[in-house]
Structure formats: structure tokens, C-alpha cells
VEXPA-197207 format. One record per residue: residue number from 1; residue in one letter; x, y, z of N, C-alpha, C in turn. Coordinates in nm, 4 decimals, padded with zeros to 6 digits, always signed. Layout:
<recs>
<rec NUM "a" <X Y Z> <X Y Z> <X Y Z>>,
...
</recs>
This chain:
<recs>
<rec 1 "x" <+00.0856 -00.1160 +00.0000> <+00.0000 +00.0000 +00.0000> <+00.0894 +00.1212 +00.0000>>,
<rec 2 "x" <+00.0931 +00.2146 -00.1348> <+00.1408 +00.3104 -00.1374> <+00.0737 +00.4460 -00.0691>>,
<rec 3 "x" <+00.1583 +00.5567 -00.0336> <+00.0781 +00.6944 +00.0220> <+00.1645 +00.7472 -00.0203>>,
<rec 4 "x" <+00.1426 +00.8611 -00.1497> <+00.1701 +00.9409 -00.1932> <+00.1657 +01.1243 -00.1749>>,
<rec 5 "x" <+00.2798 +01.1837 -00.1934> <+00.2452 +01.3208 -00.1174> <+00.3454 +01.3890 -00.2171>>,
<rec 6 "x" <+00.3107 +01.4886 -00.3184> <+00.3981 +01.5586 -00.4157> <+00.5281 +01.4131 -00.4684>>,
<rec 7 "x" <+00.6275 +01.5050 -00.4174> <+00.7049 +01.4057 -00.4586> <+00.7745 +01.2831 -00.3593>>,
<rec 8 "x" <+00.6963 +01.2856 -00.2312> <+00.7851 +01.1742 -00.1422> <+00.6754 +01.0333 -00.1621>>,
<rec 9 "x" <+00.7508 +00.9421 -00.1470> <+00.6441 +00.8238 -00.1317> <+00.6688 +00.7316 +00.0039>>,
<rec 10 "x" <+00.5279 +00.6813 +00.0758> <+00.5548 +00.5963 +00.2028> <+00.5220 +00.4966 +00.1547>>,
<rec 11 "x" <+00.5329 +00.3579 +00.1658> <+00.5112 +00.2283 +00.1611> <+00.4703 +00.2090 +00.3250>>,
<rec 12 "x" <+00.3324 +00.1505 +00.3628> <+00.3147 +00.0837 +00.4475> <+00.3474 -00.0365 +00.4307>>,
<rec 13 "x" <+00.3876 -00.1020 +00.5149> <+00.3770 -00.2954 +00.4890> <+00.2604 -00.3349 +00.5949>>,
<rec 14 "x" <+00.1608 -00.3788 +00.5729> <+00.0796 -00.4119 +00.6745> <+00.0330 -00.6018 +00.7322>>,
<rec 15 "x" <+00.1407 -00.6504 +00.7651> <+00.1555 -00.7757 +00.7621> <+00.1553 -00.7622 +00.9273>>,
<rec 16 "x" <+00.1479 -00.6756 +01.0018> <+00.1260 -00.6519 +01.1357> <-00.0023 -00.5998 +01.1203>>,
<rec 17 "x" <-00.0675 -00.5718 +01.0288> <-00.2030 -00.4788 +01.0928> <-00.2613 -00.6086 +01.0425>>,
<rec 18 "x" <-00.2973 -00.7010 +00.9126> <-00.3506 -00.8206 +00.8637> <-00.3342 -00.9549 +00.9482>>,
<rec 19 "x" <-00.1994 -00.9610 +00.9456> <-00.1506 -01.1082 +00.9704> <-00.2153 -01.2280 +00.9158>>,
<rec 20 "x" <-00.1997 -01.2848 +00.9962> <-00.3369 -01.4409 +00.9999> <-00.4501 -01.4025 +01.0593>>,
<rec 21 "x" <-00.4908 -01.2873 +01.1644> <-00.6321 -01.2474 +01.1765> <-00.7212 -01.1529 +01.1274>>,
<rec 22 "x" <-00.8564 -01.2207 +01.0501> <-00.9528 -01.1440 +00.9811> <-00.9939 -01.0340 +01.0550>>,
<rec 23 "x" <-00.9085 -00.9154 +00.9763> <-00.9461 -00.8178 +00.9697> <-01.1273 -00.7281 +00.9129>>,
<rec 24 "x" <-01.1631 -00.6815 +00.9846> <-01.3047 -00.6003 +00.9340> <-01.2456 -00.4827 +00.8641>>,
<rec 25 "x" <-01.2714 -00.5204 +00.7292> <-01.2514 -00.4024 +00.6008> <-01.2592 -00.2742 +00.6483>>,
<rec 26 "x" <-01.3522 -00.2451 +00.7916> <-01.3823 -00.1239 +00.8309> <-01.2555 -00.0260 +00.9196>>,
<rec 27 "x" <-01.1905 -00.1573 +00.9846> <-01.0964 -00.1404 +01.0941> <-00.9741 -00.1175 +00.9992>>,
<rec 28 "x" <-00.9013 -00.1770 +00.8396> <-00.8298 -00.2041 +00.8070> <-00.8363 +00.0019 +00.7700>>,
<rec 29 "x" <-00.9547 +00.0173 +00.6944> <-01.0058 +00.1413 +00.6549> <-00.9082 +00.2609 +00.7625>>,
<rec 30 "x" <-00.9595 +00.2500 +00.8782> <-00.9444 +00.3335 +00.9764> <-00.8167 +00.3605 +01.0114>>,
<rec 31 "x" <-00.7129 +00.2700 +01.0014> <-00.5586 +00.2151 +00.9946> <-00.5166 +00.3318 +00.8669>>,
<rec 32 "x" <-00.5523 +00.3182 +00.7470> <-00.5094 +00.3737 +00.6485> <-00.5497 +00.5650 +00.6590>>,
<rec 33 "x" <-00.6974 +00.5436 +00.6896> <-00.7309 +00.7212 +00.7166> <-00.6625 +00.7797 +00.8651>>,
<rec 34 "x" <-00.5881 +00.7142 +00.9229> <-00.5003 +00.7954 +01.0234> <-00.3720 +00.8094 +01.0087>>,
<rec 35 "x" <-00.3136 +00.7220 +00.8883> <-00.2004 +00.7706 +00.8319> <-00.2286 +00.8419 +00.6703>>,
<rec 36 "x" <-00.3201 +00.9005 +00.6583> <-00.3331 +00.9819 +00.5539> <-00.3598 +01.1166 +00.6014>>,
<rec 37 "x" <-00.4235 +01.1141 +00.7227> <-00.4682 +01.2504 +00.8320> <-00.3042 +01.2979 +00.8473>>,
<rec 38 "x" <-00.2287 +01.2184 +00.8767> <-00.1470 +01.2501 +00.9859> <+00.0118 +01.3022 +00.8450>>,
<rec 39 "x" <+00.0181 +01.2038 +00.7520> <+00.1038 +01.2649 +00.6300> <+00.0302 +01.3486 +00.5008>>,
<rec 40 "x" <-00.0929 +01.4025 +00.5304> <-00.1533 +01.4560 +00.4327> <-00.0851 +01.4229 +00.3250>>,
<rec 41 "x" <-00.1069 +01.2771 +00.2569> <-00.0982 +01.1979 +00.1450> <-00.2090 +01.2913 +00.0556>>,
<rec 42 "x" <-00.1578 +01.2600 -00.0914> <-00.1951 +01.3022 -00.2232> <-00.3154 +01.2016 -00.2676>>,
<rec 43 "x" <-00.2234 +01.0757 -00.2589> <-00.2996 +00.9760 -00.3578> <-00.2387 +00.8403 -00.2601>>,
<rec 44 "x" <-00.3508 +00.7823 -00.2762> <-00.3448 +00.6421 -00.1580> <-00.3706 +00.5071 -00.3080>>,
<rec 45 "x" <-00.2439 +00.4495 -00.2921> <-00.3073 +00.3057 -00.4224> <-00.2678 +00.1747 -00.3278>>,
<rec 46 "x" <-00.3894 +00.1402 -00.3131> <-00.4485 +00.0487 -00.2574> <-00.4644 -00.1121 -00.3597>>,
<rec 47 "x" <-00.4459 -00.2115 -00.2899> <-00.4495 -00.3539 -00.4183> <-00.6345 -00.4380 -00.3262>>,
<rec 48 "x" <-00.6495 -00.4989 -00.3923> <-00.7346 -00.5716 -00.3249> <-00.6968 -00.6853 -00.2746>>,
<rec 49 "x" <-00.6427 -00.7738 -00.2858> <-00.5708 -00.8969 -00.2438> <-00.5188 -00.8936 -00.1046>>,
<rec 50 "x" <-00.5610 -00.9923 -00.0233> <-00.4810 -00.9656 +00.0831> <-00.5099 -00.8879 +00.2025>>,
<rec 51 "x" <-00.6066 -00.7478 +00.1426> <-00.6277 -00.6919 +00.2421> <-00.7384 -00.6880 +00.2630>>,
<rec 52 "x" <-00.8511 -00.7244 +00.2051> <-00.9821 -00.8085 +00.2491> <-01.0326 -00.8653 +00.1987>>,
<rec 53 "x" <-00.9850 -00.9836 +00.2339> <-01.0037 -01.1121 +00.0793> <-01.1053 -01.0805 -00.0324>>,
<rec 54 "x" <-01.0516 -01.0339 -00.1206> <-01.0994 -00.9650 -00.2041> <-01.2197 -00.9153 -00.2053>>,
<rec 55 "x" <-01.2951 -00.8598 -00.1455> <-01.3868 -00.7913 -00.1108> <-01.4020 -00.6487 -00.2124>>,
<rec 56 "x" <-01.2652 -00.5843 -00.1724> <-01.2648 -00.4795 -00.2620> <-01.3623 -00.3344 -00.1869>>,
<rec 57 "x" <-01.3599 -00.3835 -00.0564> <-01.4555 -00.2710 +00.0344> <-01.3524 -00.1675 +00.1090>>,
<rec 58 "x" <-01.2191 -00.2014 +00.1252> <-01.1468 -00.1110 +00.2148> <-01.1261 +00.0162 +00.1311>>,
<rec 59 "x" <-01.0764 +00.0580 -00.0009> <-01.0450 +00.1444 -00.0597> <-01.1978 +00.2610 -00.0887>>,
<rec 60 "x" <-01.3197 +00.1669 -00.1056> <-01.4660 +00.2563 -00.0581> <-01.4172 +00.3163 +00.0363>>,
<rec 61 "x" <-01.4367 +00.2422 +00.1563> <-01.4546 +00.2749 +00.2921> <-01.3601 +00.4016 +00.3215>>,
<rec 62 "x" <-01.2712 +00.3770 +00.2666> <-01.1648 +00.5098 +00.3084> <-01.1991 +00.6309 +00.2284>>,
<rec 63 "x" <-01.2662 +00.5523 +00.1187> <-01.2666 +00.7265 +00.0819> <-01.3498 +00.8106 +00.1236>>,
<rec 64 "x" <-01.5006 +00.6888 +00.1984> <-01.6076 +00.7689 +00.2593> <-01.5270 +00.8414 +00.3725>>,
<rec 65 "x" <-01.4429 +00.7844 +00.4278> <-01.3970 +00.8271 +00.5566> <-01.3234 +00.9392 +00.5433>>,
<rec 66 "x" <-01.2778 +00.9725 +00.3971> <-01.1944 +01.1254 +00.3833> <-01.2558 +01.2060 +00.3176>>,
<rec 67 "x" <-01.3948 +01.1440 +00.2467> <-01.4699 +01.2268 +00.1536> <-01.3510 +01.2507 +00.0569>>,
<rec 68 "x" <-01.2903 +01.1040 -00.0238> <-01.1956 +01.1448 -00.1125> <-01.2634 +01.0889 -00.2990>>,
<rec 69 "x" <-01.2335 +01.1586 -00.3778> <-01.2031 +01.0779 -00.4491> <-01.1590 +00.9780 -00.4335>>,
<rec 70 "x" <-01.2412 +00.8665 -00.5530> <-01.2288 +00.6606 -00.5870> <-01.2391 +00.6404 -00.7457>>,
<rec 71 "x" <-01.1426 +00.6229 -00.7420> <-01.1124 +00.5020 -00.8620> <-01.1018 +00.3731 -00.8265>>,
<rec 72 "x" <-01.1359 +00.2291 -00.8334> <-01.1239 +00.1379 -00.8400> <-01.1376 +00.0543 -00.9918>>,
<rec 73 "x" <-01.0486 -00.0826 -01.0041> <-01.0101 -00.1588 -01.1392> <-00.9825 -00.0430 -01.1661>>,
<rec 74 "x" <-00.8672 +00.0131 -01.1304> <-00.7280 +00.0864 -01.2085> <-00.6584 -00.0200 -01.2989>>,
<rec 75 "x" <-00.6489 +00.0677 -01.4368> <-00.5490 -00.0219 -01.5360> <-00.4648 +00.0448 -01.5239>>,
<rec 76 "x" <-00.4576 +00.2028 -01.5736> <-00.3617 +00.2916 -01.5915> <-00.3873 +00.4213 -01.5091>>,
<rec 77 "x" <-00.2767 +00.4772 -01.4930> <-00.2906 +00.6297 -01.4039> <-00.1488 +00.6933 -01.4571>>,
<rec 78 "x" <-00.2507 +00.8087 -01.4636> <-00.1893 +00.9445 -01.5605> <-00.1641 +01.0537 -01.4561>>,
<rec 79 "x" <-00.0753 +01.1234 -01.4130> <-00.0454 +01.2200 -01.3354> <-00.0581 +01.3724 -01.4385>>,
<rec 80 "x" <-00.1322 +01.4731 -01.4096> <-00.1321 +01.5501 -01.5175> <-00.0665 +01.7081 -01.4203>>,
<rec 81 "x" <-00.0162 +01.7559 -01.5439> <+00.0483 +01.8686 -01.4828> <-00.0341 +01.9711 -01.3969>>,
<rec 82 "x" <-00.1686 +01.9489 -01.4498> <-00.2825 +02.0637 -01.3902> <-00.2937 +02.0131 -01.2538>>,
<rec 83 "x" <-00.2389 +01.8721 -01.1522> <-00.2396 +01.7971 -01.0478> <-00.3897 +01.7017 -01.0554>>,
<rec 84 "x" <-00.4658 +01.6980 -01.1741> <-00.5670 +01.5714 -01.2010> <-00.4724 +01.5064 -01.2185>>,
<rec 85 "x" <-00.5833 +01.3848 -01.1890> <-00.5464 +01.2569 -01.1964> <-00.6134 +01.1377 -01.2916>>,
<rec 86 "x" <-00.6157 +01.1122 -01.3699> <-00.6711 +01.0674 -01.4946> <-00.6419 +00.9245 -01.4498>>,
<rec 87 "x" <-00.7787 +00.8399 -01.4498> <-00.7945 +00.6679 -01.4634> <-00.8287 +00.6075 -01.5716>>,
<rec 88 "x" <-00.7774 +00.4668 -01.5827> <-00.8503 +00.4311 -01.7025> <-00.9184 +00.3458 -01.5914>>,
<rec 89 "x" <-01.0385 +00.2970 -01.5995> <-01.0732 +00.1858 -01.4979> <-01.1103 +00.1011 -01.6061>>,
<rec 90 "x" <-01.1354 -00.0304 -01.5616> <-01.1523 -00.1614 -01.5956> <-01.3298 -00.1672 -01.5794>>,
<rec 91 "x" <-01.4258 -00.2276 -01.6271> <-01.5559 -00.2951 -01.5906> <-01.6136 -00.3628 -01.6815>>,
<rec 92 "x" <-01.7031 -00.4109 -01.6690> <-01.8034 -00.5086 -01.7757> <-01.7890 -00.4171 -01.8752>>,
<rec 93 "x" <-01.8224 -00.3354 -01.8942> <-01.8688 -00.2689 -02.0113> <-01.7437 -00.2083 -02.1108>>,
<rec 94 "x" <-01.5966 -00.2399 -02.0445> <-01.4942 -00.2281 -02.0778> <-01.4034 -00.1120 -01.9748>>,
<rec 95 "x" <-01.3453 -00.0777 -02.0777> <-01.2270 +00.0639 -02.0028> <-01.2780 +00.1662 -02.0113>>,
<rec 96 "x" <-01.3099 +00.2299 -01.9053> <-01.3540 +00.3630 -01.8918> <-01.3014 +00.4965 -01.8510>>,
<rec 97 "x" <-01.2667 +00.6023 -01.8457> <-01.1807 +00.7191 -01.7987> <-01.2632 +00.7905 -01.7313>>,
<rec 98 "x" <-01.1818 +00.7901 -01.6343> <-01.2202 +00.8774 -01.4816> <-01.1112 +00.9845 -01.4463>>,
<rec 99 "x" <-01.1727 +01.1138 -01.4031> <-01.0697 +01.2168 -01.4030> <-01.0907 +01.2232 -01.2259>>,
<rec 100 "x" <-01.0203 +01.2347 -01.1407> <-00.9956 +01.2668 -00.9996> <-00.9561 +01.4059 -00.9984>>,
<rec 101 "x" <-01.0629 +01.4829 -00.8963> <-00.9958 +01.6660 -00.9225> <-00.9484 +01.6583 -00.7745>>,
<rec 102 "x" <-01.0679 +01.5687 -00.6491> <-00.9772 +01.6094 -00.5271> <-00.9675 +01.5269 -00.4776>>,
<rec 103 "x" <-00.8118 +01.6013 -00.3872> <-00.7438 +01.5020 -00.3026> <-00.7697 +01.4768 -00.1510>>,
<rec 104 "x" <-00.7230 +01.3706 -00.0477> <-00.6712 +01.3078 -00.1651> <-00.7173 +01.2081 -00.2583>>,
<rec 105 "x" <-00.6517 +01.1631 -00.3248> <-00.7492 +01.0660 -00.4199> <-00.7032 +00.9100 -00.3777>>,
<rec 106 "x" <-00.7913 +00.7934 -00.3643> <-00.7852 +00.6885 -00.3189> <-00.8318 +00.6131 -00.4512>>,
<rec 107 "x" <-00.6974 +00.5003 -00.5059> <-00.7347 +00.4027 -00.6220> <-00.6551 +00.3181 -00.6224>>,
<rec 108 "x" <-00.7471 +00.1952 -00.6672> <-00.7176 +00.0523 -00.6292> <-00.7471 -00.0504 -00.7457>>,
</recs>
């Protein structure tokens, strides 16, 4: 799990917050929005695997919790000079483009 901020980047490793015990997508959520409070991160990219068996609910959850911009089924991400953030997302209906204006922005 990346947290992005201009130009520095944090890597969490969260193999202490997961482990072997099932985590509630909600709690994993809450973990991530207090280190985004606390490094006023840009852009949070989040995987689904792993961090709630694929559920795919923690990267929602956080963004309700920052009122952030969501992209989810990220293929590609475009950093644009204007500071959007341009998605291609993935779905049934194919690849779609999503523009992110605010931060921070949470995609997975």
C-alpha cells in the first residue's frame, strides 16, 4: 500500500495490521485514514488482495472516511500537470476514464 504526497512516497507494509487475523474491512479502513490525516498523502493506491479477501470494500470505505475521491479496477494512471489525476478503470462494459480533481485521491 502506497501513500503518496507531491514528490515523497511511504510504503506501508501491513503484515502486522492483517496477519493471519480477519481483519473487518472497516478497521483495516481506519488504519489507512489515520495515516493519511497525519502525512496529508496526495494519492493512496491500494491492491485488493490480501487486504480483504478480495472484497474490494477497504479502498470505498476510506474514501467515505476522507470524503476522497475513488477510482477502483485501475489499469492505468496518468499524473497531469494541472495535479488531475486521470484513470482508465476496468468494468463489464470495458475501459472507462475517470478524471480525480480532489485530493486526496484513493485508487485501487
Amino acid at each position: 500500500f502506497f501513500f503518496f504526497k507531491d514528490t515523497a512516497t511511504t510504503e506501508i507494509y501491513t503484515r502486522s495490521i492483517v496477519g493471519s487475523v480477519r481483519c473487518v474491512q472497516e478497521t483495516v479502513a481506519r488504519v489507512f485514514q489515520h495515516y493519511v490525516n497525519i502525512g496529508k498523502y496526495d494519492v493512496v493506491l491500494l491492491g485488493k488482495l490480501a487486504i480483504d479477501d478480495s472484497s474490494e470494500q477497504t479502498a470505498q470505505i476510506l474514501s467515505g472516511l476522507l470524503n476522497a475521491s475513488l477510482a477502483t479496477n485501475a489499469n492505468k494512471i496518468t499524473f497531469n500537470k494541472t495535479g488531475d489525476i486521470d484513470v482508465s478503470q476496468e468494468g463489464d462494459q470495458g475501459v472507462e476514464q475517470v478524471k480525480l480533481l480532489t485530493k486526496p485521491a484513493i485508487i485501487s
